[in-house]
N, C-alpha and C positions, 0 to 999 in steps of 0.2 A: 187282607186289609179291611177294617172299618171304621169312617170316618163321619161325621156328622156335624153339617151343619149349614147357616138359613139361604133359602132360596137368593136371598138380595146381594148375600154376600158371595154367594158360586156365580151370578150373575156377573159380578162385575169383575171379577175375576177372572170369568171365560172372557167377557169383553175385552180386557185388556190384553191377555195371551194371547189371543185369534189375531193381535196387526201384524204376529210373526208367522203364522201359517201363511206356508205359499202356495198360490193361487195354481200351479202348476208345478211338482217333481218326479223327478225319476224313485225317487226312493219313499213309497208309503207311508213309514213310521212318521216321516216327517209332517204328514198331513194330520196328524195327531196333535193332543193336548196331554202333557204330562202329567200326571196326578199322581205329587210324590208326599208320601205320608211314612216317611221311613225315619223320620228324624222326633223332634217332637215339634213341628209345624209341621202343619197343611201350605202345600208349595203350589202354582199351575206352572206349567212350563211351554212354550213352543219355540223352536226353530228353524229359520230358513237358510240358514249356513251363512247370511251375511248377517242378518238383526235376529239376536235373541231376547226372548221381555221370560222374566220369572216375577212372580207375584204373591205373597203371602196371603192365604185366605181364612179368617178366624173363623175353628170351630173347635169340634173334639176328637183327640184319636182313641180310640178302645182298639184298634187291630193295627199297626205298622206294615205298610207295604207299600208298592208301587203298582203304578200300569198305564198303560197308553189307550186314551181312547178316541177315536174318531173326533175330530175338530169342529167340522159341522154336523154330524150328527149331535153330540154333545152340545154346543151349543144354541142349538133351535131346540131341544128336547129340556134344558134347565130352563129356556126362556120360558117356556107354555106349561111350566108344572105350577100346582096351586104355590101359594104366597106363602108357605111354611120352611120347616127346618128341612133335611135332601140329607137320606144317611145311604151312603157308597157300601155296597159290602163287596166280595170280590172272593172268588176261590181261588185254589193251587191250579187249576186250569186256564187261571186270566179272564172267567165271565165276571161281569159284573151287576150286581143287582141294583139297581139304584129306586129307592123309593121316597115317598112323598105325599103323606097322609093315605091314602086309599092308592095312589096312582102308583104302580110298579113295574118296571121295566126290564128287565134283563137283556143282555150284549156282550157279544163278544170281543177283547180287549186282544191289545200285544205286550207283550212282556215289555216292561220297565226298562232292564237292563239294552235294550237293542236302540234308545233312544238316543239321539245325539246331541249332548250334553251343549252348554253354553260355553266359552271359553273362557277361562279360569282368570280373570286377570288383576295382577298383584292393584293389591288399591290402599295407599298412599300420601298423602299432601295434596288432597280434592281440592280442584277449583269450584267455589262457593258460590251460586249466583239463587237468586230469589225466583221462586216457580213462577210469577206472576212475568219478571222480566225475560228470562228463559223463553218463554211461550209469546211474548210481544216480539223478541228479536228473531224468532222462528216465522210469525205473520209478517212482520216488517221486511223480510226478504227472499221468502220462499219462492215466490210466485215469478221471482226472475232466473231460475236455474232453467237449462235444459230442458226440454221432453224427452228428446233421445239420446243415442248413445254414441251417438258421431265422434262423438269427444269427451271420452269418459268426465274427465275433471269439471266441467260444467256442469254436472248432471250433484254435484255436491256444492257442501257450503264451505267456504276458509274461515275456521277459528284459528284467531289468533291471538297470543296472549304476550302482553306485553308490561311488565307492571303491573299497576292495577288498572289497565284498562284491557278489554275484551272487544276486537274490531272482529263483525261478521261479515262475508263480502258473498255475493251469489251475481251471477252473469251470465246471458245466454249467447251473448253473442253482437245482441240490440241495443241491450242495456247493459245497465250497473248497481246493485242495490248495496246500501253498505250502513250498516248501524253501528255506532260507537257508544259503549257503555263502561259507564267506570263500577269496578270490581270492590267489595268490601275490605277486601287484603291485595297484599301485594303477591306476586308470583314469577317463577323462573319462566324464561320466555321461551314458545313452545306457539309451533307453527301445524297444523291439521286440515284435513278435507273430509270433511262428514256428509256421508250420503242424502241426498233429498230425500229420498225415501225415509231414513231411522229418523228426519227430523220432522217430517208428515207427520210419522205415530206417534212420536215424541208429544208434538201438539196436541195431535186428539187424545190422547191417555191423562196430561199431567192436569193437576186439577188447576193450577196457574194460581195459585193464594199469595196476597203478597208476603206474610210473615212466615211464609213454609221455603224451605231453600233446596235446593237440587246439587249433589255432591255430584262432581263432573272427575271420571278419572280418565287420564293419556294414556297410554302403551305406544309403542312400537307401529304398533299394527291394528288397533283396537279403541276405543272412545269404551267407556261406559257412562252411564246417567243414574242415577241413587238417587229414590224421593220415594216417603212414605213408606209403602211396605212390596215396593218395586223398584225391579234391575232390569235394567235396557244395558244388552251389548251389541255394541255395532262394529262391522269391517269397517274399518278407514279407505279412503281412495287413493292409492298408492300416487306421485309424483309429484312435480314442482305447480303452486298453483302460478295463475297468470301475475306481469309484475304490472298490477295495478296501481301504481301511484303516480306513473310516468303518465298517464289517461287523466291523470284528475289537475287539470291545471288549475289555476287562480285570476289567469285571468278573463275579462270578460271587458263587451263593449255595451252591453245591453242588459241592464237590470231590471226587473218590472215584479214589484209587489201587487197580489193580487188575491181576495177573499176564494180562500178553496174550496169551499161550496158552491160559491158561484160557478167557477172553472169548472168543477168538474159536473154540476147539472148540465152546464151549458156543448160540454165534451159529449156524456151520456144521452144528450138531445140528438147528436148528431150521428151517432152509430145508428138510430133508425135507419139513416141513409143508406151505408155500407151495406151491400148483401153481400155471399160467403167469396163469388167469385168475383167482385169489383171491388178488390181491397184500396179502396182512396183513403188519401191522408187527408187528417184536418189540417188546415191550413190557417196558421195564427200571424195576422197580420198587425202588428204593435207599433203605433206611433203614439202621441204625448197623449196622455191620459188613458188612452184606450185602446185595446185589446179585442181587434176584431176577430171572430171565428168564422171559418164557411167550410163548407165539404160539398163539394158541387159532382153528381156521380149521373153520366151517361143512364143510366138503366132508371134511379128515382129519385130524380130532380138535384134540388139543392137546397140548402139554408143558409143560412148567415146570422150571428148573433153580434153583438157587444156588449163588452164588461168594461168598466171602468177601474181602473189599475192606476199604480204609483209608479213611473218609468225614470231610470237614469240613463242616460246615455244615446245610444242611434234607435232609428226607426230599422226593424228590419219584420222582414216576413217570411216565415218558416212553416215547412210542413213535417209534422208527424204521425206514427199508429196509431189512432185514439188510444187504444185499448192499450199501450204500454203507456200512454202518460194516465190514463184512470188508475190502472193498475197500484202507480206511485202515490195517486193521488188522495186514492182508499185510505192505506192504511197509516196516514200522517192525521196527526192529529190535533194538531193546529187550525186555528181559524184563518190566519193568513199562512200563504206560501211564499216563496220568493223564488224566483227564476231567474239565471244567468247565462246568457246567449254572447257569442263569439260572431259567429255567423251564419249565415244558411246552410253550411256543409258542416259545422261541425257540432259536435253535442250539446245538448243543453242538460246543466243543472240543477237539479232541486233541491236545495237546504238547508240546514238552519243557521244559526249565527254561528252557535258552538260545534257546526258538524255532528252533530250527534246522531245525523241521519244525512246521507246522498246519495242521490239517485241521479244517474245519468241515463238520458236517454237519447239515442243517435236518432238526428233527423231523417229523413222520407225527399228525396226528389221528385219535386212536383215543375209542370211549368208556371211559368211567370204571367203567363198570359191575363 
């Protein structure tokens, strides 16, 4: 094999293939980076057996061949070579030569063929959606899946498709994060659980352009993602997700519109408070007009704040996580927010007119005192 071509373009190309090497396997090849040049593209490859990313990278081929080459080796070695063009040679033995004006390296490879391949999947009638909103309803919900593995399906997101709308739903347990976005075409309806993980990489790889669109394929057992001159395949999360719609009532006794910068400086003021092992909740006490906060913590003091708010309905006073109402509160992007409260015990809602975004967040028992 000999292929050639520029440092910028082998860079971003490793970059991209490296979100599928895994951090830890039993099987070595897999800690590789595929450099497949057997066709007439330059291809990179990696797989973890659950997310594969393949990546087209423009150069030239004068030799066809294949090889496997260490993942981070390879990739800290393209990063640090001078800003020129990177031509791969390679022998019948699997070394490789890899040079770069003056600087040249030679290594030892594994044969191509021992790699394990991406999973082939038929692709079809793709759901259409725009890389820019793709990548907004990935932040829009990410950050409420899982950490662990207690229960697999939480540790994924629900796509669902309905029509032409596309509802994303993520959940740990505390909360409820859910985006609704309407689709350019319409589509057979088609219910998924997509790994947190392939939609982490997802984010940090896609370039999120608004007029660039991301071809989304189903299977059985399999998602894939299409954009640019990259394939993302991912495992699906085998079972039923939760039946979240029976959780999302309508109604409410206590509505309070309130500037979300405000809210949430005033929330971010008060986690100074919180140290790691005296998890206190804020506590938002709401009567007419105003919107008190305090977080009063044994171990460093307390504070209290007010904000001035639009209320409908009862006075009540609720406590919550800070850090699961910031969390919601980040990635909305509106100047005002609206919240709707039931009672002390039961969730509060975050969202728009149109629902185009909800977030539920389960209250904190605090005392009354």
């Amino acid at each position: 094999m000999k292929i050639t071509c520029s440092k910028e373009n082998l860079v971003k190309g490793v970059n991209i293939v490296s979100k599928a090497v895994p951090v830890r396997t039993t099987m070595p090849i897999l800690e590789c980076i595929l450099v497949d040049a057997s066709t007439t593209e330059i291809k990179l490859m990696a797989n973890d057996m659950e997310i594969g990313i393949e990546t087209i990278v423009e150069g030239t081929i004068e030799e066809r061949g294949i090889i496997a080459i260490d993942a981070k080796f390879f990739g800290e070695l393209v990063r640090k070579l001078p800003d020129s063009d990177v031509t791969i040679t390679t022998d019948e033995k699997y070394n490789a030569k890899i040079q770069c004006e003056s600087v040249i390296v030679e290594t030892p490879c594994k044969p191509g063929d021992d790699f394990s391949y991406i999973p082939n999947v038929e692709r079809f009638n793709p759901v259409v959606i725009s890389q820019f909103s793709l990548k907004e309803v990935i932040r829009q919900t990410i950050f409420s899946i899982a950490e662990n593995d207690n229960n697999k399906l939480m540790t994924g997101e629900l796509f669902e498709i309905k029509g032409n709308k596309l509802k994303v739903v993520s959940l740990d347990g505390h909360r409820i994060s859910i985006r609704n976005i309407e689709l350019k075409d319409e589509y057979e309806d088609k219910k998924v659980i997509v790994p947190g993980k392939t939609l982490n990489e997802i984010a940090k790889i896609i370039p999120g352009a608004v007029d660039e669109d991301v071809n989304i394929y189903l299977s059985k057992n399999h998602i894939v993602f299409e954009f640019e001159h990259t394939t993302v395949v991912s495992r699906l999360i085998e079972g039923e997700y939760f039946k979240i719609d029976q959780m999302l009532s309508s109604d409410f006794e206590t509505k309070v519109k309130v500037n979300k910068r405000a809210l949430f400086s005033s929330i971010d003021r008060s986690t100074i408070m919180v140290k790691e092992r005296d998890k206190k909740p804020i506590i938002m006490n709401i009567t007419d007009n105003n919107l008190e906060l305090k977080i009063d913590s044994a171990m460093t003091g307390n504070m209290e704040e007010n904000i001035g708010i639009n209320k409908e309905g009862k006075d009540i006073k609720i406590g919550f996580n800070p850090k699961f109402f910031m969390d919601a509160l980040r990635v909305i992007d509106e100047e005002e927010v609206t919240l709707y409260m039931v009672n002390p015990k039961a969730p509060c809602f975050v969202k728009d007119e149109d629902e185009s975004f909800i977030y539920l967040i389960l209250p904190v028992n605090f005392s009354q005192g």
